[in-house]
N, C-alpha and C positions, 0 to 999 in steps of 0.2 A: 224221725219216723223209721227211716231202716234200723237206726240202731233200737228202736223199742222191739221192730219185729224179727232181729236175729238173738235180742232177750227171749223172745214168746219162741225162738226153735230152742235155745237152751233149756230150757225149764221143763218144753215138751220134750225132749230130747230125754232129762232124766226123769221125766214122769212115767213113760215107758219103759225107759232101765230096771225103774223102782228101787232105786240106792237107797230108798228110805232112813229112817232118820239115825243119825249118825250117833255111833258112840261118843262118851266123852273121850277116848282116847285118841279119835280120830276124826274129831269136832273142826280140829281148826286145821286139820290139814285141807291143801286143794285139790279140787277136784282135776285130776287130768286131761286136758281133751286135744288129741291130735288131729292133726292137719299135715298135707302138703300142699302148696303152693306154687304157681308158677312165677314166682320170684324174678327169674332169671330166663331167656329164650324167647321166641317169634310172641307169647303169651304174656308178657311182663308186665304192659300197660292194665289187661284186666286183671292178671293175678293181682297187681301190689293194689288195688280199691279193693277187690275178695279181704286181704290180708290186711288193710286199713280196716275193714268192716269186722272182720273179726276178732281185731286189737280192740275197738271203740267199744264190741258188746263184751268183752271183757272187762273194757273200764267202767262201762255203765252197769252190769248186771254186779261185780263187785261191789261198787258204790251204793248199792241198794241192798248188803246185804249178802251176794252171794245165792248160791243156790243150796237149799236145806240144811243152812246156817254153816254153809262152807263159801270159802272163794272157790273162784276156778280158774286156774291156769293154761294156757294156750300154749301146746308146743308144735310149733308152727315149725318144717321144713321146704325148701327151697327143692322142688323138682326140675326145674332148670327146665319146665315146659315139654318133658319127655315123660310118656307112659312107662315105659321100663325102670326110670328111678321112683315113678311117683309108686309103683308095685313094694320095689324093694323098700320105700319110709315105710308104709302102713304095714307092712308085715315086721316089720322092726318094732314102728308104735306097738303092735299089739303084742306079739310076741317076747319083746325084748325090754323096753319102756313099760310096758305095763299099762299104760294110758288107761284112763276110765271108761272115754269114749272118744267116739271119732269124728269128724267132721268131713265134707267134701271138699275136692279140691276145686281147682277152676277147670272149667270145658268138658264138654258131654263126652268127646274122644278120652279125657284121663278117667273121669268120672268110670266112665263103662269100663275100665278094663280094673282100675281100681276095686269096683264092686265085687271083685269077683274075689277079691282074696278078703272082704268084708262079710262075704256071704259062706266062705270057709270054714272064717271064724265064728260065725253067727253074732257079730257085730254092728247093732243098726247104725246105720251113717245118715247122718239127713244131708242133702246134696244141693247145698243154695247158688250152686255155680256151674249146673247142667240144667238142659229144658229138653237136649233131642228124647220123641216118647220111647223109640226104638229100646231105649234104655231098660224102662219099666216092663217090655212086656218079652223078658225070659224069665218070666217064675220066678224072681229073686223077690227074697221075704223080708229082706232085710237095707231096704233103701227108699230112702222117702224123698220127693219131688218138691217142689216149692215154687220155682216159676211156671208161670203158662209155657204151652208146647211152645218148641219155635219154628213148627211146622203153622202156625197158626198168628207166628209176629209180623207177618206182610198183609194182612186179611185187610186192614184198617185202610192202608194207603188204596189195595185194590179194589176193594170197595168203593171208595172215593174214586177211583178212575173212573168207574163202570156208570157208576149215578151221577157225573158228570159229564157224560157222552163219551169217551173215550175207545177208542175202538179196539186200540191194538196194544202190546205189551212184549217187552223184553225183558228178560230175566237172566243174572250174572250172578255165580255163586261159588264158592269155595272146596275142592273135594273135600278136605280137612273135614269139612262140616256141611253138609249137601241137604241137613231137613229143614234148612229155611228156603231154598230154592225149590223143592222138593214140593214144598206146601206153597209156595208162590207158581206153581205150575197147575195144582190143585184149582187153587183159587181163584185162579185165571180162569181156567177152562169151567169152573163150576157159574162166576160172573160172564162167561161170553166174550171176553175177551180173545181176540186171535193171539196165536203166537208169532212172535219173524223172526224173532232171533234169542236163542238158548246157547250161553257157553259157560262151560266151566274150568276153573284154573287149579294147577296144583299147589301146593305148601312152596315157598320163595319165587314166587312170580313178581317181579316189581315193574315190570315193563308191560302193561296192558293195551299198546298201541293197536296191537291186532287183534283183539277183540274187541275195543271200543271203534274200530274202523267199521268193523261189521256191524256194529250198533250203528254208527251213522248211517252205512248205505240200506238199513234195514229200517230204519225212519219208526222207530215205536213211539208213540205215543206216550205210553208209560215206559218207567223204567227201573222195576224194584234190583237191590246189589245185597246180597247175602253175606256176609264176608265181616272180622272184625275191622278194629279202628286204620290199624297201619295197613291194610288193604285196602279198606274204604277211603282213605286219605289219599291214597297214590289213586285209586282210579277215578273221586272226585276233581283230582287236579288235572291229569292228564286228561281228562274230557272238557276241561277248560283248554287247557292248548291243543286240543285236535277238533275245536270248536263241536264237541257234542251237545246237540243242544233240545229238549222233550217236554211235555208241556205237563208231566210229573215226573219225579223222581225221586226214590229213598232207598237208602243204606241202613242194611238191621244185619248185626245191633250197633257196630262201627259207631253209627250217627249219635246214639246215644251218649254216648261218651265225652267227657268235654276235649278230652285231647284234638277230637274230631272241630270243635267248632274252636278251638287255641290253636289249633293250626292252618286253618284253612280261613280265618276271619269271616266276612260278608260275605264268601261266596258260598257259605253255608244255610244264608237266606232264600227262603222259597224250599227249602228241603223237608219232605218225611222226616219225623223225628221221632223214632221208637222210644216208648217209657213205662219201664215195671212201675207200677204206682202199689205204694198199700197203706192202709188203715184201718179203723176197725169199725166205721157207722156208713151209714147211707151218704151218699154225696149229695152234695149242695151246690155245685158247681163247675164247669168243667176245671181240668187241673193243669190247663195252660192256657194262655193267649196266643197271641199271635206269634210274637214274637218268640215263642218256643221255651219260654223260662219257666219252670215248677213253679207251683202254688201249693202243693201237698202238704210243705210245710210249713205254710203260712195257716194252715186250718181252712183252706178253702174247697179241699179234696180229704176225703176221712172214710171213702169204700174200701172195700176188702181188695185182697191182690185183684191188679187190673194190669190190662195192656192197653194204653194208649198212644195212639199218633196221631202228628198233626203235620197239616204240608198246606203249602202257600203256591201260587204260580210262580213258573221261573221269570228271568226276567226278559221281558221280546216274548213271552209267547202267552198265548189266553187263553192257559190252562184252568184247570178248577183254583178256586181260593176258598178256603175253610174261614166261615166265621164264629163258630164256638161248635161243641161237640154235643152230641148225647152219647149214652152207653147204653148197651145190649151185650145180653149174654152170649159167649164163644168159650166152649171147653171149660166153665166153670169158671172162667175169668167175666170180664166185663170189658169191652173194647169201645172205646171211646170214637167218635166218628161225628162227620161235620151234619149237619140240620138240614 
Protein backbone atom coordinates (compact mmCIF):
# COMPACT_ATOMS: atom_id res chain seq x y z
CA UNK A 1 0.00 0.00 0.00
CA UNK A 2 2.71 2.63 0.69
CA UNK A 3 4.68 1.60 -2.02
CA UNK A 4 1.45 2.10 -4.51
CA UNK A 5 0.90 5.52 -2.85
CA UNK A 6 4.58 6.89 -3.21
CA UNK A 7 3.97 5.45 -7.15
CA UNK A 8 0.66 7.96 -7.28
CA UNK A 9 3.39 11.00 -5.68
CA UNK A 10 5.58 10.05 -8.71
CA UNK A 11 3.55 10.17 -11.46
CA UNK A 12 1.72 13.26 -9.78
CA UNK A 13 4.87 14.64 -9.33
CA UNK A 14 5.61 14.74 -13.24
CA UNK A 15 2.22 15.38 -14.15
CA UNK A 16 2.62 18.69 -12.88
CA UNK A 17 6.40 19.14 -14.32
CA UNK A 18 4.76 18.24 -17.54
CA UNK A 19 7.97 16.46 -18.98
CA UNK A 20 5.55 15.15 -21.42
CA UNK A 21 6.39 12.73 -23.91
CA UNK A 22 9.76 11.87 -24.50
CA UNK A 23 11.74 12.02 -27.57
CA UNK A 24 13.11 8.94 -29.07
CA UNK A 25 16.46 10.22 -28.21
CA UNK A 26 15.81 10.48 -24.76
CA UNK A 27 13.18 7.62 -24.55
CA UNK A 28 15.06 5.33 -22.52
CA UNK A 29 17.08 7.54 -20.55
CA UNK A 30 16.09 8.06 -16.57
CA UNK A 31 14.26 10.16 -15.14
CA UNK A 32 16.41 11.91 -12.22
CA UNK A 33 14.96 12.45 -8.96
CA UNK A 34 16.94 13.83 -5.85
CA UNK A 35 16.69 13.38 -2.48
CA UNK A 36 18.50 13.74 0.91
CA UNK A 37 18.10 11.69 3.63
CA UNK A 38 18.83 11.37 7.08
CA UNK A 39 20.86 8.37 6.49
CA UNK A 40 23.12 8.96 9.30
CA UNK A 41 22.65 11.17 12.86
CA UNK A 42 19.89 11.43 15.96
CA UNK A 43 17.34 10.84 12.63
CA UNK A 44 18.56 7.63 11.13
CA UNK A 45 15.98 5.16 12.23
CA UNK A 46 13.13 7.22 10.38
CA UNK A 47 15.40 8.44 7.61
CA UNK A 48 16.52 4.74 6.51
CA UNK A 49 12.28 3.57 6.21
CA UNK A 50 11.97 7.32 4.18
CA UNK A 51 14.97 5.77 2.04
CA UNK A 52 13.62 2.14 2.02
CA UNK A 53 10.28 3.74 0.71
CA UNK A 54 11.77 5.47 -1.76
CA UNK A 55 14.08 2.61 -3.07
CA UNK A 56 10.86 0.21 -3.20
CA UNK A 57 8.79 2.98 -5.30
CA UNK A 58 11.44 2.94 -7.55
CA UNK A 59 11.40 -0.66 -7.79
CA UNK A 60 7.86 -0.92 -8.09
CA UNK A 61 7.02 2.16 -10.44
CA UNK A 62 10.07 0.73 -12.77
CA UNK A 63 8.64 -2.60 -12.77
CA UNK A 64 5.52 -1.31 -14.15
CA UNK A 65 6.99 0.55 -16.85
CA UNK A 66 8.53 3.64 -15.63
CA UNK A 67 7.09 6.91 -15.88
CA UNK A 68 6.12 8.36 -19.56
CA UNK A 69 7.84 5.27 -20.86
CA UNK A 70 11.01 6.22 -18.98
CA UNK A 71 12.73 4.65 -15.77
CA UNK A 72 13.47 6.71 -12.90
CA UNK A 73 16.46 6.90 -10.91
CA UNK A 74 16.83 7.96 -7.33
CA UNK A 75 19.84 9.75 -6.31
CA UNK A 76 19.52 9.71 -2.81
CA UNK A 77 22.21 11.66 -0.37
CA UNK A 78 22.91 11.02 3.15
CA UNK A 79 22.45 14.38 5.15
CA UNK A 80 23.73 12.94 8.24
CA UNK A 81 20.44 14.40 9.96
CA UNK A 82 21.68 18.13 9.62
CA UNK A 83 19.86 21.17 7.98
CA UNK A 84 22.95 22.85 6.65
CA UNK A 85 24.11 19.62 4.63
CA UNK A 86 20.81 18.69 3.62
CA UNK A 87 20.70 22.82 2.07
CA UNK A 88 24.05 22.25 0.45
CA UNK A 89 22.72 18.38 -1.63
CA UNK A 90 19.65 20.01 -3.12
CA UNK A 91 21.39 23.01 -4.39
CA UNK A 92 24.00 20.63 -5.65
CA UNK A 93 21.03 18.17 -6.97
CA UNK A 94 19.78 21.18 -8.78
CA UNK A 95 22.19 23.22 -9.83
CA UNK A 96 24.98 20.78 -10.44
CA UNK A 97 23.33 17.09 -11.06
CA UNK A 98 20.86 18.43 -12.90
CA UNK A 99 18.22 16.24 -11.43
CA UNK A 100 14.78 16.13 -13.02
CA UNK A 101 13.09 16.57 -9.81
CA UNK A 102 13.17 16.57 -6.21
CA UNK A 103 11.88 14.78 -3.56
CA UNK A 104 11.64 15.61 0.40
CA UNK A 105 13.83 14.67 2.99
CA UNK A 106 12.89 13.37 6.45
CA UNK A 107 11.64 15.94 9.25
CA UNK A 108 9.63 19.01 9.03
CA UNK A 109 12.96 20.94 10.80
CA UNK A 110 15.16 19.70 7.24
CA UNK A 111 12.03 19.88 5.18
CA UNK A 112 11.56 23.88 6.03
CA UNK A 113 14.64 25.14 5.62
CA UNK A 114 15.26 22.84 2.48
CA UNK A 115 12.16 24.56 0.84
CA UNK A 116 13.63 27.44 0.70
CA UNK A 117 16.32 26.80 -1.79
CA UNK A 118 13.44 24.66 -3.76
CA UNK A 119 11.48 27.59 -3.81
CA UNK A 120 14.65 29.64 -5.27
CA UNK A 121 14.77 27.43 -7.82
CA UNK A 122 11.10 27.08 -8.54
CA UNK A 123 11.42 23.44 -8.09
CA UNK A 124 8.31 21.50 -6.84
CA UNK A 125 9.29 19.15 -4.11
CA UNK A 126 6.54 16.85 -2.79
CA UNK A 127 7.41 16.51 1.06
CA UNK A 128 6.29 12.81 2.28
CA UNK A 129 8.45 13.17 5.40
CA UNK A 130 7.29 16.44 7.00
CA UNK A 131 3.59 17.23 8.62
CA UNK A 132 4.59 20.36 10.98
CA UNK A 133 1.65 23.15 9.03
CA UNK A 134 3.98 25.84 10.06
CA UNK A 135 5.71 24.82 7.05
CA UNK A 136 2.95 25.57 4.30
CA UNK A 137 1.83 28.74 5.36
CA UNK A 138 5.02 31.28 4.24
CA UNK A 139 3.59 31.69 0.71
CA UNK A 140 5.84 29.04 -0.67
CA UNK A 141 4.41 27.71 -4.19
CA UNK A 142 6.32 25.23 -4.64
CA UNK A 143 5.82 22.39 -1.84
CA UNK A 144 3.22 19.93 -1.51
CA UNK A 145 2.25 18.10 1.84
CA UNK A 146 1.19 14.58 2.06
CA UNK A 147 0.57 13.54 5.68
CA UNK A 148 -2.03 14.98 8.04
CA UNK A 149 -0.81 17.91 10.36
CA UNK A 150 0.98 16.70 13.34
CA UNK A 151 -0.50 19.40 15.20
CA UNK A 152 -3.58 17.14 14.83
CA UNK A 153 -1.56 13.33 15.58
CA UNK A 154 -2.58 13.25 19.52
CA UNK A 155 -6.37 14.26 18.85
CA UNK A 156 -7.39 10.48 18.54
CA UNK A 157 -5.86 9.29 22.00
CA UNK A 158 -7.31 12.67 23.59
CA UNK A 159 -10.22 12.19 22.61
CA UNK A 160 -10.46 8.91 23.95
CA UNK A 161 -9.41 10.33 27.34
CA UNK A 162 -12.13 12.89 27.57
CA UNK A 163 -15.06 10.39 26.38
CA UNK A 164 -13.72 8.01 28.85
CA UNK A 165 -13.90 10.23 32.07
CA UNK A 166 -10.71 11.28 32.16
CA UNK A 167 -9.86 14.43 33.83
CA UNK A 168 -6.47 15.57 33.73
CA UNK A 169 -3.44 15.37 31.20
CA UNK A 170 0.26 15.71 30.77
CA UNK A 171 1.89 16.57 27.82
CA UNK A 172 6.06 15.91 27.06
CA UNK A 173 7.40 16.93 23.84
CA UNK A 174 10.59 17.58 21.93
CA UNK A 175 11.86 21.48 21.02
CA UNK A 176 13.33 19.84 17.81
CA UNK A 177 9.79 19.45 16.84
CA UNK A 178 7.10 21.22 19.44
CA UNK A 179 3.71 20.99 16.84
CA UNK A 180 2.76 17.72 18.11
CA UNK A 181 2.87 19.06 21.75
CA UNK A 182 1.74 22.28 20.45
CA UNK A 183 -1.64 20.66 19.15
CA UNK A 184 -1.89 18.15 22.27
CA UNK A 185 -2.22 21.48 24.44
CA UNK A 186 -4.83 22.55 21.89
CA UNK A 187 -6.63 19.67 22.23
CA UNK A 188 -6.59 19.26 25.70
CA UNK A 189 -7.90 22.59 26.53
CA UNK A 190 -10.38 22.36 23.48
CA UNK A 191 -11.76 18.49 25.22
CA UNK A 192 -11.67 19.93 28.95
CA UNK A 193 -9.07 18.37 29.95
CA UNK A 194 -6.81 20.17 32.93
CA UNK A 195 -3.29 20.65 32.39
CA UNK A 196 -0.59 19.65 35.66
CA UNK A 197 2.21 19.09 34.05
CA UNK A 198 3.99 20.65 30.55
CA UNK A 199 7.69 20.00 29.91
CA UNK A 200 9.74 20.08 27.15
CA UNK A 201 13.24 18.70 26.41
CA UNK A 202 16.07 19.74 23.96
CA UNK A 203 17.80 17.73 21.06
CA UNK A 204 20.42 14.81 23.23
CA UNK A 205 18.44 14.53 26.32
CA UNK A 206 18.71 10.86 27.29
CA UNK A 207 18.18 11.07 30.83
CA UNK A 208 14.38 12.12 31.50
CA UNK A 209 14.37 11.29 35.24
CA UNK A 210 13.43 14.76 36.12
CA UNK A 211 10.71 15.37 34.01
CA UNK A 212 9.11 12.09 34.38
CA UNK A 213 9.44 12.72 38.31
CA UNK A 214 7.27 15.73 37.73
CA UNK A 215 4.88 13.48 35.90
CA UNK A 216 4.65 11.31 38.71
CA UNK A 217 4.11 13.83 41.54
CA UNK A 218 1.80 15.66 39.04
CA UNK A 219 -0.52 12.27 38.89
CA UNK A 220 -2.07 12.91 35.10
CA UNK A 221 -4.36 10.99 34.16
CA UNK A 222 -3.47 10.94 30.66
CA UNK A 223 -0.19 11.10 29.25
CA UNK A 224 0.45 12.05 25.46
CA UNK A 225 4.88 12.23 24.56
CA UNK A 226 5.60 13.92 21.25
CA UNK A 227 8.96 12.95 20.49
CA UNK A 228 10.57 10.31 17.77
CA UNK A 229 11.40 6.49 18.34
CA UNK A 230 15.00 6.81 20.27
CA UNK A 231 13.32 9.43 22.68
CA UNK A 232 10.04 7.78 23.04
CA UNK A 233 12.10 4.46 23.93
CA UNK A 234 14.22 6.05 26.62
CA UNK A 235 11.37 7.75 28.32
CA UNK A 236 8.97 4.72 27.82
CA UNK A 237 11.59 2.71 29.72
CA UNK A 238 12.61 5.04 32.19
CA UNK A 239 8.97 5.41 33.42
CA UNK A 240 8.99 1.84 33.94
CA UNK A 241 11.87 2.06 36.45
CA UNK A 242 10.75 5.28 38.12
CA UNK A 243 7.38 3.45 38.43
CA UNK A 244 5.32 5.99 36.34
CA UNK A 245 2.26 4.77 35.98
CA UNK A 246 -1.42 6.62 34.03
CA UNK A 247 -4.37 5.21 33.10
CA UNK A 248 -3.51 6.39 29.34
CA UNK A 249 -0.62 6.90 27.51
CA UNK A 250 0.93 7.47 23.87
CA UNK A 251 3.98 8.49 22.13
CA UNK A 252 3.54 10.22 18.44
CA UNK A 253 4.96 9.29 16.28
CA UNK A 254 7.96 7.27 18.19
CA UNK A 255 5.14 4.50 18.82
CA UNK A 256 4.64 4.11 15.49
CA UNK A 257 7.54 2.70 14.46
CA UNK A 258 8.57 -0.93 14.97
CA UNK A 259 11.85 -0.15 16.42
CA UNK A 260 9.70 1.23 19.22
CA UNK A 261 7.75 -2.09 19.95
CA UNK A 262 11.50 -4.51 19.06
CA UNK A 263 12.75 -2.76 21.72
CA UNK A 264 10.74 -2.33 24.47
CA UNK A 265 8.63 -5.94 23.79
CA UNK A 266 5.21 -6.15 26.18
CA UNK A 267 5.66 -3.27 27.74
CA UNK A 268 4.41 -1.67 24.72
CA UNK A 269 1.02 -3.13 25.45
CA UNK A 270 -1.90 -0.99 26.50
CA UNK A 271 -0.07 1.90 24.46
CA UNK A 272 -1.55 4.69 21.85
CA UNK A 273 -0.28 3.67 18.63
CA UNK A 274 -0.21 6.34 16.02
CA UNK A 275 -0.80 5.24 12.15
CA UNK A 276 -0.61 7.01 8.79
CA UNK A 277 -3.04 4.57 6.96
CA UNK A 278 -3.83 5.11 2.96
CA UNK A 279 -5.86 3.67 0.29
CA UNK A 280 -7.95 4.52 -2.22
CA UNK A 281 -12.02 3.36 -1.30
CA UNK A 282 -14.23 3.82 1.61
CA UNK A 283 -13.31 1.46 4.56
CA UNK A 284 -14.91 -1.61 5.52
CA UNK A 285 -13.45 -1.86 8.59
CA UNK A 286 -11.42 -0.58 11.38
CA UNK A 287 -7.56 -0.99 10.45
CA UNK A 288 -6.40 -2.57 13.59
CA UNK A 289 -7.33 -4.68 16.47
CA UNK A 290 -6.49 -4.83 19.54
CA UNK A 291 -3.58 -6.02 19.55
CA UNK A 292 -2.17 -2.97 17.41
CA UNK A 293 -1.14 -5.02 14.17
CA UNK A 294 -2.25 -3.31 10.52
CA UNK A 295 -4.94 -4.81 8.58
CA UNK A 296 -4.49 -2.08 5.65
CA UNK A 297 -2.86 -4.43 3.90
CA UNK A 298 -4.69 -7.20 4.29
CA UNK A 299 -7.69 -5.20 2.29
CA UNK A 300 -9.51 -4.69 5.38
CA UNK A 301 -8.64 -0.82 5.36
CA UNK A 302 -8.75 0.81 1.67
CA UNK A 303 -9.76 4.90 2.90
CA UNK A 304 -7.91 7.58 1.72
CA UNK A 305 -4.80 9.13 3.99
CA UNK A 306 -6.03 8.67 7.55
CA UNK A 307 -4.72 9.12 11.02
CA UNK A 308 -5.29 6.41 13.17
CA UNK A 309 -4.77 5.39 17.01
CA UNK A 310 -5.61 2.99 19.07
CA UNK A 311 -4.71 2.44 23.05
CA UNK A 312 -5.75 -0.17 25.57
CA UNK A 313 -5.55 0.32 29.42
CA UNK A 314 -2.28 -0.01 31.22
CA UNK A 315 -1.84 -2.64 33.36
CA UNK A 316 -3.05 -2.10 37.39
CA UNK A 317 -5.15 0.67 36.29
CA UNK A 318 -8.99 1.11 34.81
CA UNK A 319 -8.25 3.22 32.36
CA UNK A 320 -10.46 3.35 28.98
CA UNK A 321 -10.04 0.13 26.58
CA UNK A 322 -10.92 0.56 22.82
CA UNK A 323 -12.93 -2.04 21.36
CA UNK A 324 -12.83 -1.24 17.62
CA UNK A 325 -12.81 2.28 16.09
CA UNK A 326 -14.93 4.43 13.79
CA UNK A 327 -13.73 7.46 11.70
CA UNK A 328 -14.45 11.04 11.37
CA UNK A 329 -13.24 13.82 9.55
CA UNK A 330 -10.10 16.01 11.15
CA UNK A 331 -8.00 18.47 8.77
CA UNK A 332 -9.19 16.43 5.64
CA UNK A 333 -7.75 13.17 7.22
CA UNK A 334 -10.02 10.76 8.80
CA UNK A 335 -9.20 9.82 12.57
CA UNK A 336 -10.14 6.68 13.69
CA UNK A 337 -11.33 6.46 17.44
CA UNK A 338 -12.98 3.87 19.68
CA UNK A 339 -17.29 3.41 19.66
Amino acid sequence: MRAHRRHGLIVALFGVLAIGAPSPSVAQQPIKIGASISITGRDAVQGGYVREGYLLCQKHVNEKGGVLGRPIQLVIHDDGSEGKAAIRIYEKLITEDKVDAVMGPYSSPITDVVADVTEKHRKLMVAPGAGTTAIWEKGRRYLVMVLSPLEASTEGTIDLAARNGLKTIGVIGTLARPAIAKGALEVAKKKGLELVVHEMFPIGTTDFSAILNRVKAAKPDALVVGAPPADAIAITRQMRELDVNVKMYGATPGAAYPDYQKALGKTVEFHALPQQVHGRQAARAPPAGLDGSDRYDQGAWTGPTTQWESADRLPGNPGPRIVRGTGKAIDGATQWQAQ
